[in-house]
C-alpha positions in Angstrom: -37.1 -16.8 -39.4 -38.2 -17.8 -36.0 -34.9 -19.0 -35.0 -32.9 -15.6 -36.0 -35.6 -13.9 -34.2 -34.5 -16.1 -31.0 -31.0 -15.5 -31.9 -31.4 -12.3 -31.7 -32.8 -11.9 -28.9 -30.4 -14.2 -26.7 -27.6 -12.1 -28.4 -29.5 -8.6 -26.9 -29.9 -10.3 -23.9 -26.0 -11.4 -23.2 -25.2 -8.1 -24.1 -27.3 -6.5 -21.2 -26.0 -9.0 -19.0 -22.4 -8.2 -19.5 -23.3 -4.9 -19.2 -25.1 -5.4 -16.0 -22.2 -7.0 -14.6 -19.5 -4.4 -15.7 -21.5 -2.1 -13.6 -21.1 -3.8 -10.5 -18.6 -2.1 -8.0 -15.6 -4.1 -8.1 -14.6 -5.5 -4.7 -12.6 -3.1 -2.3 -9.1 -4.1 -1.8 -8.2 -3.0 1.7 -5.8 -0.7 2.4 -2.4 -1.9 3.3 -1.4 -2.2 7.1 0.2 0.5 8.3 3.8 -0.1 9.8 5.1 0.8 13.2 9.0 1.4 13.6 9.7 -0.9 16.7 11.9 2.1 18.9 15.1 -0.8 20.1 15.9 -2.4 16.8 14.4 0.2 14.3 12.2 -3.0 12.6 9.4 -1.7 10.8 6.2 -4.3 12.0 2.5 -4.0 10.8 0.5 -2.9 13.7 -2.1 -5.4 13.4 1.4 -7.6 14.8 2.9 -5.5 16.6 3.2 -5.7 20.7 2.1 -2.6 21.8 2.5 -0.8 25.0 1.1 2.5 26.3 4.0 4.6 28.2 3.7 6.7 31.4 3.4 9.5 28.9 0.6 8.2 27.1 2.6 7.6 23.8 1.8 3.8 22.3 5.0 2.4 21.3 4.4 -0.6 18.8 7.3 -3.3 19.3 8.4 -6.6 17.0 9.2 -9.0 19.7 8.6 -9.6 23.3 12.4 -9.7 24.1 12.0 -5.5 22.4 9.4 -4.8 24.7 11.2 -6.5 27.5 14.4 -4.2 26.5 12.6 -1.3 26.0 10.8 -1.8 29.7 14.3 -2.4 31.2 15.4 1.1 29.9 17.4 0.6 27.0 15.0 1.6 24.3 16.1 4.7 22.1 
C-alpha cells in the first residue's frame, strides 16, 4: 500500500512539473534583419552588413560592396 501511495505521488508530482515547464515563456526568436536595396546594383543586403554612408542630404544609403559605395561616391549611383 505504501508503495502505490509513493507512486502516486511521484506521478502528481511529474505532472506539475511538466506543467510548470509548459508555462515557461518560450524563447524569443528575433526578428528577421531588415534588408536595404543597395541604390547601384539594386542588391537587396541586411543592414547589419551593409556599408553605409550618410549623404550631403542626410539620407543613409546602405551599399553591398565597397566597389558600390565607391561607384556610388564617384557619381554613378541611381
Amino acid at each position: 500500500m505504501g508503495y502505490l501511495a509513493y507512486r502516486a505521488y511521484r506521478k502528481i508530482k511529474e505532472s506539475v512539473g511538466l506543467e510548470q515547464r509548459r508555462k515557461q515563456p518560450s524563447p524569443q526568436i528575433s526578428a528577421p534583419d531588415t534588408l536595404m536595396q543597395d541604390p547601384v546594383c539594386g542588391t537587396f543586403v541586411p543592414r547589419k552588413e551593409a556599408l553605409k554612408m550618410v549623404g550631403e542630404d542626410g539620407k543613409e544609403y546602405f551599399f553591398c560592396s565597397e566597389g558600390c559605395l565607391k561607384r556610388f561616391r564617384r557619381g554613378g549611383g541611381t
